[in-house]
Each structure stands twice: as C-alpha cells, then as structure tokens.
ZAMARGU-4260 file (C-alpha; in steps of 0.2 Angstrom, whole numbers, plus 5000, padded with zeros to 4 digits):
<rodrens>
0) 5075/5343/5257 | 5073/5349/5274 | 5079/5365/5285 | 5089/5354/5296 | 5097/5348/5277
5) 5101/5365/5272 | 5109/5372/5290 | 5119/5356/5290 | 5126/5360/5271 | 5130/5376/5274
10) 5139/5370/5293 | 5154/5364/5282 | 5168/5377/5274 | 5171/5365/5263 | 5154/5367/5256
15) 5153/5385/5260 | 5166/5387/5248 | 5159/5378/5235 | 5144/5388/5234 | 5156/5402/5234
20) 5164/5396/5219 | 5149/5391/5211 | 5141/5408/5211 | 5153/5414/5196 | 5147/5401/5187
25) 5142/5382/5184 | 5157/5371/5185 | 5160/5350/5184 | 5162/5339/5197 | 5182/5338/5193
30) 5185/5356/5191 | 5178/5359/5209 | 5187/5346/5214 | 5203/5355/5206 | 5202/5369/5217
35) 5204/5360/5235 | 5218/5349/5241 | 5205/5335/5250 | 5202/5319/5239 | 5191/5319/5223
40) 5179/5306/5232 | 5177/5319/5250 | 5174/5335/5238 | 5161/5322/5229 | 5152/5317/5245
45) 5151/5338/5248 | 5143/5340/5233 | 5131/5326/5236 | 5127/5332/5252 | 5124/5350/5242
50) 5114/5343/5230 | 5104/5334/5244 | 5102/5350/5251 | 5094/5358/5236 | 5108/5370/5235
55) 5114/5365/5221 | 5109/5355/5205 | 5119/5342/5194 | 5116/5340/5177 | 5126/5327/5166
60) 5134/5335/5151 | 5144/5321/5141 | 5155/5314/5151 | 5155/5326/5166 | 5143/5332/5180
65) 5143/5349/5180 | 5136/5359/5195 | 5124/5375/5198 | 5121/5385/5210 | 5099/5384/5215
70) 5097/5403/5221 | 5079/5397/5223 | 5082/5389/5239 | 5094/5403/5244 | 5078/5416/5242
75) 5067/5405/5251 | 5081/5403/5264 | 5082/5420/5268 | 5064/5425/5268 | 5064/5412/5280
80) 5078/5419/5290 | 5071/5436/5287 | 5054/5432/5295 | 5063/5423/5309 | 5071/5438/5315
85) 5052/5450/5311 | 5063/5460/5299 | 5046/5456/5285 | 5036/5465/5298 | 5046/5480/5303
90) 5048/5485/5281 | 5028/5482/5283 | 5024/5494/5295 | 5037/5506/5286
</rodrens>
C-alpha cells in the first residue's frame, strides 16, 4: 500500500461510498453490491481496489467475503494529512 494507492481509492464516489456504508458495519461482497445499480463485477473491482489500498479488509466467512472497514489506515491517513497542513505543530505550541 502506498499514498498514491490510497488518494487514488478514495478519487472514486463509488468507493467513497462504500466506505461510507462500511462504517455502520462489516457487510459481504453481494450485500454491497446490493446497494449500487453498477454490475456485481465493477463494485467487485472497487473493493479490490479498496482492499489494495488497505482501506478495507476481506475476510471469507462460508461462502461469502464479507468486508471491514481498516480505521487503522484512516488514523494514519489523517495524521499524515494533519501534519501536511502543521496543524501537529500549532496544538503543540498551544
């Protein structure tokens, strides 16, 4: 996983939405899927390109693949972003 990886996950609405829907809760591949008119195989390559990203994690459960959001990465996102703009330094010298 990269920076570029992540900025280029979250450059879609399709994805942003996901995560969206993913933050009340883990949900499989095919009830995402439910929830967008776009094919089963385009939501699929969105997830892939989510999981790629480390946004979010896939675990097999039976028969389905059931999606999570990774807040881990979302921290470290926006310490990152945080930093970039010297907010960090400005709550230091407070």
């Amino acid at each position: 996983m990269s920076l570029g990886d992540v900025f280029k996950a979250l450059s879609d609405s399709t994805r942003r939405e996901i995560l969206r829907i993913l933050r009340d809760g883990d949900l499989s591949a095919g009830a995402i899927a439910e929830r967008f008119s776009i094919s089963r195989p385009s939501v699929s390559h969105h997830l892939t390109t989510l999981r790629h990203a480390g946004l979010v994690t896939a675990e097999r459960r039976g028969q389905e693949i059931v999606y999570s959001l990774d807040a881990t990465l979302f921290e470290e996102l926006v310490a990152y972003l945080l930093d970039l703009s010297g907010r960090t330094e400005r709550r230091d010298a407070e």
